[in-house]
N, C-alpha and C positions, 0 to 999 in steps of 0.2 A: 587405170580405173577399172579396167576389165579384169583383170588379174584378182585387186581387191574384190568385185562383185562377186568372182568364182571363189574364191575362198569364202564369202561372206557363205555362198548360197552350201556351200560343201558344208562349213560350220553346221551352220540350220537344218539338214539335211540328216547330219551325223546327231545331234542334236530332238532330234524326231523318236525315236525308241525310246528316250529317257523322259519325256513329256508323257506317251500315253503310258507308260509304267507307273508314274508318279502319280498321276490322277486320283486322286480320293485320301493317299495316304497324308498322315502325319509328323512334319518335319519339326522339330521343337533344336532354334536355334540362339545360342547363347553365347551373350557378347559384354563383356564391362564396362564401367562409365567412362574410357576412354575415347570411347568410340565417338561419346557425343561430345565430349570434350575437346574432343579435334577435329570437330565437324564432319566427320564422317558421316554423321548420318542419312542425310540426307541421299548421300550415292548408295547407300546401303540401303534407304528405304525404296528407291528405285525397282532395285533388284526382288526385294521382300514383295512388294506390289505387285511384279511380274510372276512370282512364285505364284501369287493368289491368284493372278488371273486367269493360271493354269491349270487351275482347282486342286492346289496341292494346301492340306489343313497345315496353318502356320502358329505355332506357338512362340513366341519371345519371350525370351527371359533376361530381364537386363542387369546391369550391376550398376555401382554407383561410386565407389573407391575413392576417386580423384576429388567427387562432387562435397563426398563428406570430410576429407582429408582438409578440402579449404573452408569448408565451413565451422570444421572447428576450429580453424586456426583462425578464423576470421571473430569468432568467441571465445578466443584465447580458453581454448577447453585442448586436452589431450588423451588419448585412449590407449589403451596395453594392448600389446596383443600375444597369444601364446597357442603354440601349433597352429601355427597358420593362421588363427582364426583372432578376428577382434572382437576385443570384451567393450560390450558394450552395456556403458551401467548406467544410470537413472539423470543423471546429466546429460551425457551424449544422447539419450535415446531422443528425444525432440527434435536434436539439430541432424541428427541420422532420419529423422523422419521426413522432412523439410528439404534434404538432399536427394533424398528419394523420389520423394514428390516434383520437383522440378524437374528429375530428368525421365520421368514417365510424361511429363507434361510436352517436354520436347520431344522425344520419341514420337508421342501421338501426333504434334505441329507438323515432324515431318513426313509421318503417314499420310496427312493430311493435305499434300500440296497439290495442286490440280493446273497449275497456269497451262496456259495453251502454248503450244508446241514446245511443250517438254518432257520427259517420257512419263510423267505421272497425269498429263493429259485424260482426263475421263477415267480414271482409275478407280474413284469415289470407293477407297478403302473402310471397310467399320471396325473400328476396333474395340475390342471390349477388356478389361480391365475389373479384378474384384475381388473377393476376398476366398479366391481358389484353394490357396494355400493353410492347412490344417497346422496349426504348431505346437512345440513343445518347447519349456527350458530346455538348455544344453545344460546344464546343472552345475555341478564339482567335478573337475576332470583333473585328476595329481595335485588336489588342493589348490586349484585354481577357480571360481567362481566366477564361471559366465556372463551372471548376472541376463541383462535382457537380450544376449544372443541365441537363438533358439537353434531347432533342427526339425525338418519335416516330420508332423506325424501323418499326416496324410495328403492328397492330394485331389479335391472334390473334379473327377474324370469326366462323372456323369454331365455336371453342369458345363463344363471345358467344351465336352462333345455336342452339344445344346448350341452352341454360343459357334461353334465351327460349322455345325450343319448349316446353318443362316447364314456363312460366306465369311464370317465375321473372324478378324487374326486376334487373337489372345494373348495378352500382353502381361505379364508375373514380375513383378517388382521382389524384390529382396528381403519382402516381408512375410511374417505368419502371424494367424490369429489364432489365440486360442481358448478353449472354450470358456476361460474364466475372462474374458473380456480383454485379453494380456496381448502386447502387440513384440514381436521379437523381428530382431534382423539377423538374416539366415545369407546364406553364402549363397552366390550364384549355382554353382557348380549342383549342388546339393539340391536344390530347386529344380535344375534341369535334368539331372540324372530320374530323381524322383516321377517327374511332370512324365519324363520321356516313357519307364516302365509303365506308370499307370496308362497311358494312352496308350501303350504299345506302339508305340512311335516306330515308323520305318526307320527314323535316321534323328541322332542327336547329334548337332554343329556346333561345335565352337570356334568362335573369332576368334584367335589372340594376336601376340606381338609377330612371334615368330612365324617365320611359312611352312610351319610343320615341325613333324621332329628327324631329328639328323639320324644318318647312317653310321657307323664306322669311322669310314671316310670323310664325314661331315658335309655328305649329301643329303640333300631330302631323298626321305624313307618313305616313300609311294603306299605301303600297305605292310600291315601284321597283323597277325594271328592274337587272338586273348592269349592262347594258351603260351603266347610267345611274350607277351609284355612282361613279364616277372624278373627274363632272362634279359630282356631288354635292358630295363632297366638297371642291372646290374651292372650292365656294361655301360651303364652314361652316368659316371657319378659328377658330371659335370653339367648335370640336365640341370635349364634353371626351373628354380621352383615350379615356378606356373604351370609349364610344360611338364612339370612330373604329377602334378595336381591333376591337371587335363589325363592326363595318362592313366593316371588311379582310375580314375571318374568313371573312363571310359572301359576299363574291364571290370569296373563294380557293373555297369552297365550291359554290357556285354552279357556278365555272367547272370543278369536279372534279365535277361529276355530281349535285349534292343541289339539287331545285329548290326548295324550300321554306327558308326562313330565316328567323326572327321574333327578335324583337327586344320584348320584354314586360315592366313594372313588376311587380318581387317585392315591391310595398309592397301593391298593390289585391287586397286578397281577393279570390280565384277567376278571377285575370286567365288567367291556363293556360287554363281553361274558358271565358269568354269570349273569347279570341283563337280557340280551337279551333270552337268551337260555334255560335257568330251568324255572322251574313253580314258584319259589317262590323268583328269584331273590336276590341279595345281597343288593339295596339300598331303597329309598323309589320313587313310581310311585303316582304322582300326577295327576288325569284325571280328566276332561271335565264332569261336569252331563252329566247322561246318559238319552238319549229317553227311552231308551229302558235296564231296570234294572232286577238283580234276586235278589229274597226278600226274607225272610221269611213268608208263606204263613198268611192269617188272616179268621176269619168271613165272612167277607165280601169279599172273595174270593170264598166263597163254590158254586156259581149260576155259576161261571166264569169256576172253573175244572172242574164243571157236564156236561156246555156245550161242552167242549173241549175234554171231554173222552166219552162220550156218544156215538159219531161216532165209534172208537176204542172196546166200548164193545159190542157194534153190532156186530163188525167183528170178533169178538174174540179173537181182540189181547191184552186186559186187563181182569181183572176180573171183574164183576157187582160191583159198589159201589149204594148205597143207600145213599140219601141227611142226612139221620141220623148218619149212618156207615161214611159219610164225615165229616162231623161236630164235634164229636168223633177224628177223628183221625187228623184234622185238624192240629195240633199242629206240626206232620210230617212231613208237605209238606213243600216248597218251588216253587216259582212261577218266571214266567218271563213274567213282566210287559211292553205293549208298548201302550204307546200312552193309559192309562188308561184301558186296555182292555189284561187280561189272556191267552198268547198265548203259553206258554207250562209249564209243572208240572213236578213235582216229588214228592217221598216220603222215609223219611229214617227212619228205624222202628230196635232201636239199643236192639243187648243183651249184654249187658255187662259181663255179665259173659261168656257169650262164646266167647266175645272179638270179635266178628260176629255183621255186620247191612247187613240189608236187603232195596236193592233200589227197589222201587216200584212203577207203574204207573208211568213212565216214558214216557211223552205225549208231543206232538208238536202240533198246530194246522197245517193242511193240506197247508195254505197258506206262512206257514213262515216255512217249512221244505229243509231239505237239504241247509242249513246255517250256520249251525255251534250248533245250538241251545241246540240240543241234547247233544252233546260234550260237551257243555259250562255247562248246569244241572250237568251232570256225572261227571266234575273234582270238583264243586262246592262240589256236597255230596263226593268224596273222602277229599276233604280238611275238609268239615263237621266232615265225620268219623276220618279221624287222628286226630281232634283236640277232641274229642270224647274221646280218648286212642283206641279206633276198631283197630285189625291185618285185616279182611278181610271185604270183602264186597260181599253180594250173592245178586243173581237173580233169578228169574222163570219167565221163558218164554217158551210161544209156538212159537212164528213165527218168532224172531229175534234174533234168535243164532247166526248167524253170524256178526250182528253188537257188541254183545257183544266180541264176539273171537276177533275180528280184538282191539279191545280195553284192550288189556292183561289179560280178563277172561279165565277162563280153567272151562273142565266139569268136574260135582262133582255127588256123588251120594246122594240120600238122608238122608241119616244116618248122612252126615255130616253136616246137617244144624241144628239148636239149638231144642232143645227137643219139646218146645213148637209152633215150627215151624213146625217141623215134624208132630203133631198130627194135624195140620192143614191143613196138603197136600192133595191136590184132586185128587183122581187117576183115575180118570176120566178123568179128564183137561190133566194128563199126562205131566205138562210140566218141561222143561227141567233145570236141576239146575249147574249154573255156578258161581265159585268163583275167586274175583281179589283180590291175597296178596296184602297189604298195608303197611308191614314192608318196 
């Protein structure tokens, strides 16, 4: 019981950064009629409810697949479909409408649930729903007529942003209107990519089947680069559809302005939550090249840290490095590169046998500090050191004890640092040694 409690309260804890980061932004997540077709919903509006309680703007975008699948089969109707997409023509559009409608209806049911002692207790979610969506015909595409499947002409932001400042989660059904009175059914995907640029959405989610997309090896692929999906997917000529759709989606995305994109299993209880809240998430995050990257250091970086800690070993808050003793240990470091120019460093100098690394020079340039930057180094070389096999990680410092404390280091004496570190110490410099478990 205690054991659970301490992991619960560490979760929570770890969990803490990603709550006030998230605050005010807009998450626009998007999920097919699967979801409600196999009762999912309801544990996903859970999580959706808690999103909102954290004042994070929630946008839904649902699909309906399954819902109109049996509905026309249930009026013996049948639909074509071509690249991907279904043609929906003056028949099916009713019964497409109707399928729609029922599972917006459900959706909202289970936004809606409040019984007492269950986590939608006091929730009292509003959701609003309406005709956000701007449309057009999809027209003639290789002599194939669409008929009344359309494609976003626009996306009304203004009223979206209206409707979110009041608390309220916004709900985009599979539909567009457009301005001749005309009703189309539009693709989830298409809706959501759209919905996400216009808001400038911090992060567009998709639920699907799968728990991400695969490796090589046919492990979950944790993160990629836009500039890397093209080559990706070259190499998965096995992707299934969906997952290469999601894939498209998300570097059209990418490359319109949304730098977040995930990709998440709507089968794992509270995967939303875990992808959102741990460090290492459960699906794969697809992002936006970066201006501004951490790298592993080079050569041709040694002119870039000298300038950048030079100020710092004046003051005394680093130790003197020499351009030779840099060059040398070069291989250490890691850098964060902006706009082609060295604006903060680090260095990890591992003992393996003492299952011990040591973070070092740990530098920001003065212009780009108090941003996160520092933070952003420090988890990088924790993730470094674990993937390392390292239990811990030490520091020595004079003047910034307390940034390290507030970061789950504790103070250590000297004996406990690795032998050959020990005979190293300056006791002169006197400074102070702090270690972060990493079990």
């Amino acid at each position: 019981m205690i054991k659970d409690l301490q992991q619960y309260i560490g979760w929570f804890r770890e969990s803490s950064p990603y709550i006030h980061r998230f605050r005010n932004q807009t998450f626009v997540i998007a999920f097919g009629g699967e979801v409600v077709s196999d009762d999912h919903m309801h544990r996903l509006a859970q999580d959706i409810a808690l999103l909102n309680s954290l004042g994070i703007n929630i946008v839904l975008v649902h699909g309906a697949g399954p819902q109109i699948d049996e509905l026309l089969a249930r009026f013996r109707l049948t639909t074509e479909r071509s690249q991907g997409r279904r043609i929906t023509d003056a028949a099916a559009l009713p019964v497409v409408r109707m399928a729609i409608g029922a599972v917006r209806l459900e959706i909202e049911a289970a936004l809606s649930q409040g019984l007492a002692n269950s986590p939608m207790e006091g929730a009292k979610v509003r959701i609003c729903s309406g005709n956000f969506v701007l449309a057009r015909p999809l027209g003639v595409l290789d002599g194939v007529d669409f008929q009344h499947t359309g494609q976003v002409r626009r996306i009304d932001a203004s009223a979206i942003r209206q409707h979110l400042a009041l608390d309220e989660i916004v709900l985009l059904s599979p539909l567009g209107f457009s301005t001749t009175g005309e009703i189309f059914n539009i693709g989830v995907e298409d809706i959501a990519r759209e919905a996400a640029v216009a808001l400038n959405a911090a992060k567009l989610i998709f639920l699907t089947d799968e728990p991400g997309l695969p490796d090589s090896n046919g492990n979950l692929q944790r993160q990629l680069i836009a500039s890397d999906v093209p080559a990706y997917l070259d190499s998965q000529p096995e992707l299934p559809e969906s997952l290469r759709n999601h894939v498209q989606t998300a570097l059209r995305a990418c490359n319109q302005g949304v730098s977040r994109v995930h990709i998440v299993s709507r089968h794992m209880d509270g995967a939303l939550l875990l992808e959102l809240f741990s460090r290492d998430g459960c699906g794969t995050l697809i992002s936006s090249d970066p201006f501004e990257n951490i790298r592993p250091a080079g050569i041709q970086d040694v002119g870039g840290i000298l300038d950048l800690i030079e100020p710092l070993e004046a003051a005394g808050v680093l130790v003197k490095r020499s351009r030779e003793m840099l060059e040398m240990e070069i291989g250490n470091f890691i850098v964060v590169e902006r706009d082609q120019q060295v604006i903060a460093c680090a260095a990890l100098v591992a003992y393996p046998q003492e299952g011990l690394g040591e973070l070092s020079c740990l530098a920001v340039h003065e212009d780009y500090r108090r941003q996160g930057r520092a933070e952003s180094l420090l988890q990088y070389m924790v993730r470094k050191a674990r993937s390392e096999g390292l239990k811990g990680l030490f520091v020595l410092t004079t003047q910034t004890a307390h940034w390290f404390l507030e970061r789950g280091f504790v103070p250590a004496e000297i004996d406990t640092l690795p032998m050959p570190r020990q005979q190293l110490y300056n006791f002169q410099r006197r400074s102070k040694v702090f270690i972060k478990p990493l079990a």
